[in-house]
N, C-alpha and C positions, 0 to 999 in steps of 0.2 A: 855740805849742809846736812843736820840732820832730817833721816828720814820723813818722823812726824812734822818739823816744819815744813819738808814739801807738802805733806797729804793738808798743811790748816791754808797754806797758802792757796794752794788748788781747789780745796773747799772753797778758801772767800771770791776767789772768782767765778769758780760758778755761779755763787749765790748775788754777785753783783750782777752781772749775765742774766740773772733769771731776776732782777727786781726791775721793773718799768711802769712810768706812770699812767692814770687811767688812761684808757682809750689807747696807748697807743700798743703797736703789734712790737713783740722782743725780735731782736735776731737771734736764728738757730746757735745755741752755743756748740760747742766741740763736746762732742760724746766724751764725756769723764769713763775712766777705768773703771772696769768691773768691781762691782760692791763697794764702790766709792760713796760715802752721805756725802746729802747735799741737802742746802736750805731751801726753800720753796718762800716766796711772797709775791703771791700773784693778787691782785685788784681790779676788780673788777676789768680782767682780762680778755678777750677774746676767746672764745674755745680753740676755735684754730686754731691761735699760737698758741694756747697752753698745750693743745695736742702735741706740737710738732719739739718742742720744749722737752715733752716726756718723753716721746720718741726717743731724743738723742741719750735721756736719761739713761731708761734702760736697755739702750741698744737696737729696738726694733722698729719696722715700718708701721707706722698706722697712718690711714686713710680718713678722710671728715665726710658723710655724706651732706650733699650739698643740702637736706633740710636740717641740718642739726646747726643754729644759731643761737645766738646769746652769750652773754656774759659768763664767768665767775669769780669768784673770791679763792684763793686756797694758798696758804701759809704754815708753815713750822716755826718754831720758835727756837729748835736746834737744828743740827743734821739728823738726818734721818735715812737709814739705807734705800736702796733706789728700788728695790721692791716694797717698802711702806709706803715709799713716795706715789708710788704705781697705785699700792691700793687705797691710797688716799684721794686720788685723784677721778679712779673708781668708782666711788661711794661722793664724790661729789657731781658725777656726772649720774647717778642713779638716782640724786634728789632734783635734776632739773629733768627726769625725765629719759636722758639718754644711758645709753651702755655700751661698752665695748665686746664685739664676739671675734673670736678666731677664725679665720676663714680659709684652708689652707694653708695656714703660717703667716697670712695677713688678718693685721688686726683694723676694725671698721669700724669708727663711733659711726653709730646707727640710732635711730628714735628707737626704745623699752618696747612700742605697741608690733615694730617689725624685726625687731631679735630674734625672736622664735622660727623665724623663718630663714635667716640670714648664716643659720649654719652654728656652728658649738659643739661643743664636744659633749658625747652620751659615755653612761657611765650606768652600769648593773652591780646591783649591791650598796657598797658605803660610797656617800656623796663625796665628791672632793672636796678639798678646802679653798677658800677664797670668797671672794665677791663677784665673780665674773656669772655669766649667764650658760648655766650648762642643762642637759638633759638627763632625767634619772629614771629609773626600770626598778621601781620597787616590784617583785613579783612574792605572792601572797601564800601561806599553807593555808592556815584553816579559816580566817575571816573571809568573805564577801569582796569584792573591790568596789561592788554596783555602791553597799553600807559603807565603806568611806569616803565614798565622794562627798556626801553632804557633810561631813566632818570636815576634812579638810579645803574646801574650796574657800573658804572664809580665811584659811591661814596664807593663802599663795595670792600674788601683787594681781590684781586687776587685768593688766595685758599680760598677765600669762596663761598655762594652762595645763589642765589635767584629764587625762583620756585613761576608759579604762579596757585594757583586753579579753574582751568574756570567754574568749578561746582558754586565755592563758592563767586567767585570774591572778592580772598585774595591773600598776597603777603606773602610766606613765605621766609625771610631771616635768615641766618645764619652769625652773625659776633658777635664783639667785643660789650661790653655792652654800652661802651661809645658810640660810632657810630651809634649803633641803637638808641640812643637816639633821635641822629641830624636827623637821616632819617626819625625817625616817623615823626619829626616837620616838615617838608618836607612834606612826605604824607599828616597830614592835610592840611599843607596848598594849596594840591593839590584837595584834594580830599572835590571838595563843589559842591554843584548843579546848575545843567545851565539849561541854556532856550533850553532844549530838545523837548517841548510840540508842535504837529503840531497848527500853527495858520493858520487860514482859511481867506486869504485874494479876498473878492468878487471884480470881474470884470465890470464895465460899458459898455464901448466904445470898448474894445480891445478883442479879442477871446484870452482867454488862452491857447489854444496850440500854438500860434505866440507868445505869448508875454514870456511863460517858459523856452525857450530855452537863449533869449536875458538874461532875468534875472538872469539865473545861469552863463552864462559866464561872466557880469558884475563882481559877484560876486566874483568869481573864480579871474578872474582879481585883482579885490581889497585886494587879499589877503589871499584868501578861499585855500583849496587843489588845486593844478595845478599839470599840468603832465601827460603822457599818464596813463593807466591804471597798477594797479602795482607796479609804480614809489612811491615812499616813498612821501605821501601827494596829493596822487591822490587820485580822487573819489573813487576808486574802494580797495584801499586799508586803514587800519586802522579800527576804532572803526565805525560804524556808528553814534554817538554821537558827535563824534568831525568834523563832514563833514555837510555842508552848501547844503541841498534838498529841491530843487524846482519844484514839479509836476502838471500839469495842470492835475482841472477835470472837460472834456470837458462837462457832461449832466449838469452840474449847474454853468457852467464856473467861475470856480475861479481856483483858487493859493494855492494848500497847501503846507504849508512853516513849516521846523522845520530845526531850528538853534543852533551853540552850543552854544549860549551866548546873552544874549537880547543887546549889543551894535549889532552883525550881524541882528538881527531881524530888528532892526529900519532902517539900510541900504536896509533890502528886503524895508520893507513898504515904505520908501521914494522912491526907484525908479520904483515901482508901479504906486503906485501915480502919479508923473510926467509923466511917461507911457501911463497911463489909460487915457488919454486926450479924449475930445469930439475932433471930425474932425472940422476943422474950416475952413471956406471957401477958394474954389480952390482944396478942396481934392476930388478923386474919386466918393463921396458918394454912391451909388450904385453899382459902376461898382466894381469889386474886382479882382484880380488878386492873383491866386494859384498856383506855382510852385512844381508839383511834383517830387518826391526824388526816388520813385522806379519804380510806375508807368507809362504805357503810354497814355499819355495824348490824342490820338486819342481813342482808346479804352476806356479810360477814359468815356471820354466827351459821347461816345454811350450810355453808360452802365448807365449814371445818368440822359441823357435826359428818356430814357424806364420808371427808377425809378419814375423819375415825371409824365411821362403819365402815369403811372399805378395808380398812386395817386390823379387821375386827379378828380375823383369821378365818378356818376353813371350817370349823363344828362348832358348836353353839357353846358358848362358855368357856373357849378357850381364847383368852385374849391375846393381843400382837403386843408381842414386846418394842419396846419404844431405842429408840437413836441412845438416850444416855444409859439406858439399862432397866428404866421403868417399862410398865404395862399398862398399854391403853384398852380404856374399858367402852369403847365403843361399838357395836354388835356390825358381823359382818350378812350378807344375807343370807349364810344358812343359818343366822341368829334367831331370825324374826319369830318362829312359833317360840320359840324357849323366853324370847322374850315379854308375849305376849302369856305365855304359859305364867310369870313371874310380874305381870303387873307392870308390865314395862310399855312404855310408845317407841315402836317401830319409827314413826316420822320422823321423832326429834333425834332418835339414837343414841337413847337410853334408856336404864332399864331402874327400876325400883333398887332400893337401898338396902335392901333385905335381898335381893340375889344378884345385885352387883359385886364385884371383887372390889380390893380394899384398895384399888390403883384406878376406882373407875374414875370419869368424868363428866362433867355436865359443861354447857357453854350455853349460858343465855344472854341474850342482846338486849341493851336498854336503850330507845329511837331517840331518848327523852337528852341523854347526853351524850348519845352517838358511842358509847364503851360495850365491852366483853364482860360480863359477869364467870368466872372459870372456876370452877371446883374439882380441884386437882390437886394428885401429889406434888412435890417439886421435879423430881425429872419429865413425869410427865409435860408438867406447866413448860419446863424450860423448851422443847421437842416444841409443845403447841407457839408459844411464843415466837421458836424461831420463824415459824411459819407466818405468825400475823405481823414478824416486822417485814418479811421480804413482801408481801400481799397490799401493806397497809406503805405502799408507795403514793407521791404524788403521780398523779394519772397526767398523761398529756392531754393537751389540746387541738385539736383539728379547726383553722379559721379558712372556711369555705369562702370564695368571690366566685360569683357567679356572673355572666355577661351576656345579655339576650337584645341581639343587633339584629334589627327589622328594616329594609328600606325597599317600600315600595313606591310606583312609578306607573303611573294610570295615563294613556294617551287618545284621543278619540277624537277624529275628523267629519266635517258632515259638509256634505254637496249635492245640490239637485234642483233641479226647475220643473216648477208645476205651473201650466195656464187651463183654462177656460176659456170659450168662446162661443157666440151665436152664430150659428151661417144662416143667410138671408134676411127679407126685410120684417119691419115689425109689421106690415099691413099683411105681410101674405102669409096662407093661410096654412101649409107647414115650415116652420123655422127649424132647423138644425143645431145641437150642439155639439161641441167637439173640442180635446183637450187630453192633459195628462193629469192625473191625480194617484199622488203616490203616500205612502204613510211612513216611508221610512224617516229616524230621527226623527219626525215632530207632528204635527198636525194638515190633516191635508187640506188641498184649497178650500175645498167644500163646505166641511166643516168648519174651517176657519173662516169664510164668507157667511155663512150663516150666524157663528156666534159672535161675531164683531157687528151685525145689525141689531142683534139683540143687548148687547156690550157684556156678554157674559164668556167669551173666550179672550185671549192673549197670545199672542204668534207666541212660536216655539224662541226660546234662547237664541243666541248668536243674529248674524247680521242677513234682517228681511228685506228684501226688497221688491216691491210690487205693483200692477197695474190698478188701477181701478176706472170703470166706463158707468156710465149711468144710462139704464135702462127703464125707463117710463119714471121717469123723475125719480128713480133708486140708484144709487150707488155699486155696483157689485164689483168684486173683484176680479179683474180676468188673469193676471199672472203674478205668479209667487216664485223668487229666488232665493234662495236659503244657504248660508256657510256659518259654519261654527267646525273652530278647533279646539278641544278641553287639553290642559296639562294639571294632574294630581302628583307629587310627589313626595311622601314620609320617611320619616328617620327616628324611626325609632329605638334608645338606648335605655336597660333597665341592668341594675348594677345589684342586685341581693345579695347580701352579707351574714354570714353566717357564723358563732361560734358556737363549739360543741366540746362533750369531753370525748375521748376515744370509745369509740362503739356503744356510743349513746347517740338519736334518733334528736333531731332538732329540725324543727319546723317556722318558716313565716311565711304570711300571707299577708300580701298587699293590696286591698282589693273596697269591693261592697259587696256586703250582705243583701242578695235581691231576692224577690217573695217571686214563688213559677205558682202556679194553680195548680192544684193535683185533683181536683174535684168542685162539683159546684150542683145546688139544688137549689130549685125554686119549688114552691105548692102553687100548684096553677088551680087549687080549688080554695076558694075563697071562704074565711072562717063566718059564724055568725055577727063579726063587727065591722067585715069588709075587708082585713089585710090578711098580706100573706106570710111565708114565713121563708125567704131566702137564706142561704149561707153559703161558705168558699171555705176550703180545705186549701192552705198554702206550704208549702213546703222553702224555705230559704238556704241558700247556695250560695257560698262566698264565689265570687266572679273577677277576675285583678289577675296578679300573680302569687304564683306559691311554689315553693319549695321544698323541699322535704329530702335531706340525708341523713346517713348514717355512715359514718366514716370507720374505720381501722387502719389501725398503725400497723405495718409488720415492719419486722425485724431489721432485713434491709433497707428500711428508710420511704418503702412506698408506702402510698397508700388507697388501699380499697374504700370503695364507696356505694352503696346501697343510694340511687339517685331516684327521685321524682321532681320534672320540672312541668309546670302547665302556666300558661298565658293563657289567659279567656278574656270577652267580654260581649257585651248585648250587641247585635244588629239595631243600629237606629231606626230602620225601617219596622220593627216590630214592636215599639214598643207600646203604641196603642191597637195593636194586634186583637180582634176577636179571638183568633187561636193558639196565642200567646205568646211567650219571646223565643228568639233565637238567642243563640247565644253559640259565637265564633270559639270554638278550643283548639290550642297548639300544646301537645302535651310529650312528656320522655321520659321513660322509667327503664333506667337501666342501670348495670353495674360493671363500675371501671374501675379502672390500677392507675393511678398518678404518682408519677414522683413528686417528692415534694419541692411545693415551689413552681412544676411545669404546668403551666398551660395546655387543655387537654381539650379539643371538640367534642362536643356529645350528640349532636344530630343537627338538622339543618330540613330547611325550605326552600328550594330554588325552582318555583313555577311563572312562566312565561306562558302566557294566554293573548289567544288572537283572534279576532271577533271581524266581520265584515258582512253589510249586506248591501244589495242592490238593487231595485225596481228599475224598470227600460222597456222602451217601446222595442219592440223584437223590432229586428232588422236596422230602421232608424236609430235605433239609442248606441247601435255598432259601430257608427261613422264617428271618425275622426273630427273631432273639434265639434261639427253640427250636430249629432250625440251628445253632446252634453244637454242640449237643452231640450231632449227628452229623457233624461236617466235622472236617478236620486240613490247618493251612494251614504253610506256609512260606514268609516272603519275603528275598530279601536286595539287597542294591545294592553293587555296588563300585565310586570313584573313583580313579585315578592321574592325578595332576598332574607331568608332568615337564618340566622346560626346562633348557637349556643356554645356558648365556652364555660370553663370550672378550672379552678384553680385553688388549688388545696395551701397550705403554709401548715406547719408541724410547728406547732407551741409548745416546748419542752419545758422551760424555766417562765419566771416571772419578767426577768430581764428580757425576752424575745413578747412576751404580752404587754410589757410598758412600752415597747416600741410603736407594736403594731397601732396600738390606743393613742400615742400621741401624736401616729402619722393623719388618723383618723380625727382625733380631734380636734387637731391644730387647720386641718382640712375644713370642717365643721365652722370654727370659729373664725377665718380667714373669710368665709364666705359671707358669715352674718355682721364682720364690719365693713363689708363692701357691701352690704344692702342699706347699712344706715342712710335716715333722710338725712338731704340738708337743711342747712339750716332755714327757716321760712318767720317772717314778722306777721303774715297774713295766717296762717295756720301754725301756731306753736304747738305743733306735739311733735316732739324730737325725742332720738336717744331711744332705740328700739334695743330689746334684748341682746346680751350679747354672752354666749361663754364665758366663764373667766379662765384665768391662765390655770393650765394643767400642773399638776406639781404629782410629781410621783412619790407612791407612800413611801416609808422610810423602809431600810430595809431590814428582818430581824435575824 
């Protein structure tokens, strides 16, 4: 028989073999010969059996996990070799969701979402060919991998994935073989090299700290990253690679410029260029004008004229040559007669224009818009400049918490028996009395006998208990028992907050303003209309709390502090005083080192006081138990517990001050919508003040 009719014969039995009506499952046929076509017409078949079907197709084991159910459909319309048949088969199990992975040499229909995990084959470099589920190791020269995630995540199926190496600066992804194909050609064509390289662009005419700033926001404008910081294509976020820097360096004034791509490069250099103009007449020339940004331009202006007298050199009239080859004309101090000789002010340090040299300068400050007025050659200018950019920094801030914990604790017991009594009768003619009368804690019998007939006294406090007998139709009292125990206890907590600039003196007081007397007259001789003429000299003192620091930053991060803490206030018992008020003070002036951040004590109060006294009949008032009821005792004890703590926090940026503000605020505002009324139909005033939400400025 010829050959090709065996191989059509064998063909149409497979193809009968593999055709069965819905629903039901085929029997395994006999594995056909290698690279044998065969027809396919499956209907809505069972995956199982299609599985096992393919199997015998091309020879190998495959396994069903037991969650991969359902139907499918899949047909040829000729033979088709048994690896199209495979990857046909492939590509219809990748649309219900499943896929097949290698695992060992066993092959596993598995659910797309657990592929990834179930093993496959990794590959570095060019993707392999097919539809199967493999891993790939794109590793990257000069792009980013962090920059193509966002690109490519949109191209790769759902349940897969893309991780990237920041060690390695590679992209490993997980998908279909076909797919990584497309994605590699993508990554090349992403991944080429750019004009990363700093170019050094030198300055003529123009100071490069003026001119870097203008040039990055051109830039920016034209298309560069914009945006506050953070923002997706803002400076501050993404790859440093793909962001357009512009830094002036001020000691050899230029431009160093690195771009991501040499079209942005020729943009820097062109508006340089143009930039970098010589002045052409009508401009300034000498005179310059410096608007300072943190600085004060009074202070300023002190602080650089001193610089140039100090610079002034060693004889009068010989000036100090400057940094780029200029001569500063500022007078040193053996300047001063020659300057004075010449019409000049020693103070400001400067000298008249007629025996100044042709390099001299002047520097005057205007409060009005906080600038430098400078009349200077240009090296010189450049020399003074570099000094008011490094001077004309933002200043930090120093945010003071201060903490002054009070808890006192007053205890006071009181005991004792006082009687009275008459020995003998009322007819005869000496009577006796006899009794105890004591004054400790409160009022004695006596006295309180007598002012209770008249109704003008009131027993002592605590619990009285007493006799009273009637003598000649009177009332009197013959014995008085007396106990009283006091308990006082306070807590007092006071929280002052502070914010400052660095070694600047910031002060609060939390207090009243209260009026002492310092003097007082009356005329005790009477005018001719009958009055006189009194007056009071007062003098007023804030009374409360107050505080008062001065902070410094130093270098390693501590910080020193110039402190004053005082707590006061009035004796209540003085206030309608003839000889006028007291007034309690706890005060602390001193100066400490904190880190910043630590919590630091500054002084403290720890006084324990113990007070006792006792009246007793001697002898009698000794005895056990029967002793009491001749003795009268009183004891008390008083503690104050006081400490002071301080706690510095270092404000460098804006971002560490929008925090501390919105812990603070958010603080603030929490509290005044838990004070809100409720709601009431008998009193309708609702809806008390309240903060609104914080929104921090934008950033520039």
């Amino acid at each position: 028989m010829p050959l090709y009719l065996i191989r059509s014969l064998t063909g149409l039995l497979i193809a009968i073999a593999c055709t069965q009506a819905p629903g039901q499952s085929p029997k395994p046929p006999a594995r056909p010969a290698a690279r044998e076509p065969v027809t396919l017409n499956f209907s809505n078949a069972e995956i199982e059996a299609v599985t096992r079907t393919m199997a015998s197709i091309i020879g190998r084991d495959i396994v069903v996990d037991p969650r991969v159910k359902g139907t499918i459909s899949l047909s040829t319309e000729q033979p088709v070799p048994p690896q199209v048949a495979y990857e046909n088969f492939l590509g219809l199990l990748r649309l219900s969701g499943y896929t097949i992975v290698d695992s060992g040499g066993l092959l596993k229909v598995v659910p797309e979402a657990d592929a990834k995990l179930q093993g496959g084959p990794v590959s570095v470099g060019t993707a392999p060919a097919g539809t199967q589920l493999v891993t790939q190791i794109f590793r990257l020269t000069h792009e980013s991998a962090n920059n193509l995630v966002p690109v490519l995540r949109p191209l790769i199926s759902p349940n897969n994935t893309i991780n990237v190496s920041p060690g390695t600066n590679a992209l490993i992804i997980t998908d279909y073989a076909d797919n990584l194909q497309r994605i590699g050609r993508i990554i090349a064509a992403l991944d080429i090299a750019s004009s990363a390289d700093v170019e050094v662009l030198p300055l003529r005419h123009t100071l490069a700290a003026d001119l870097a700033p203008v040039v990055q926001r051109l830039v920016d404008a034209s298309g560069g990253p914009t945006g506050p910081a953070g923002s997706p294509g803002s400076p501050g976020s993404g790859d440093a690679g793909t962001r357009t820097t512009v830094i002036a360096e001020v000691r050899s004034n230029t431009l160093l410029v690195r771009a991501p791509n040499a079209a942005r490069l020729h943009l820097i250099r062109t508006l340089v260029e143009r930039l970098d103009a010589s002045p052409t007449a009508g401009t300034t020339g000498n005179l310059h004008v410096v608007y300072l940004k943190n600085a004060d331009a009074t202070r300023l202006a002190v602080t650089l004229r001193a610089a140039l007298a100090g610079l002034g050199g060693a004889g009068a009239g010989v000036p100090a040559q400057g940094l780029t080859g200029g001569t500063l004309g500022g007078p040193g101090a053996a300047q001063t007669g020659a300057m004075q000789a010449a019409g000049g002010s020693p103070a400001t340090g400067t000298i008249s224009p007629t025996a100044a040299p042709s390099t001299g300068g002047q520097i005057q400050a205007d409060p009005a818009t906080n600038a430098l007025v400078i009349t200077a050659a240009e090296p010189q200018y450049r020399q003074l400049r570099a000094v008011i950019d490094r001077l004309d920094t933002r200043r930090a801030q120093v945010f003071v918490e201060s903490l002054i914990a009070e808890v006192n604790a007053d205890k006071a017991a009181e005991f004792g028996f006082q009687w009275q009594n008459l020995l003998g009768g009322i007819n005869s003619s000496d009577i006796g009395v006899g009794g105890t009368n004591f004054t400790t804690g409160g009022a004695n019998i006596i006295g309180l006998s007598q002012g209770a007939a008249s109704g003008n006294t009131l027993p002592s406090p605590g619990l009285n208990l007493g006799a009273v007998r009637q003598v000649n139709g009177t009332y009197v009292l013959s014995a008085l028992a007396r106990f009283l125990e006091t308990k006082a206890d306070g807590n007092v907590l006071s929280t002052p907050n502070l914010l400052t600039l660095d070694n600047e003196e910031a002060r609060i007081v939390i207090g009243q303003n209260v009026p002492f007397v310092t003097g007082q007259y009356t005329n005790a001789t009477t005018s001719s209309t009958g009055s006189v003429n009194p007056f009071q000299t007062i003098e007023r003192r804030d009374v409360g709390l107050t505080l008062r620091v001065r902070p410094q930053i130093n270098e390693n991060g501590t910080v020193k502090m110039q402190i004053f803490q005082e707590v006061s206030s009035v004796q209540p018992g003085s206030v309608n005083s003839t000889s006028g008020l007291i007034t309690n003070k706890r005060s602390i002036e001193s100066t400490v080192l904190v880190d910043d951040g630590a919590i630091v004590v500054l002084g403290g109060l720890l006084q324990d006081e113990y007070a006792g006294n006792e009246q007793k009949v001697p002898g009698i008032g000794d005895m056990p138990l029967l002793g009491r009821l001749f003795k009268s005792e009183t004891r008390s004890r008083k503690k104050t517990n006081l400490m002071v703590f301080l706690r510095p926090v270092v404000v460098r940026d804006a971002a560490r001050g929008d925090a501390l503000t919105l812990d603070r605020y958010e603080l603030m505002r929490s509290k005044q919508e838990a004070a809100q009324p409720k709601p009431s139909a008998v009193v309708p005033v609702e809806g008390s003040p309240v903060l609104p939400p914080y929104t921090a400025p934008p950033v520039r």
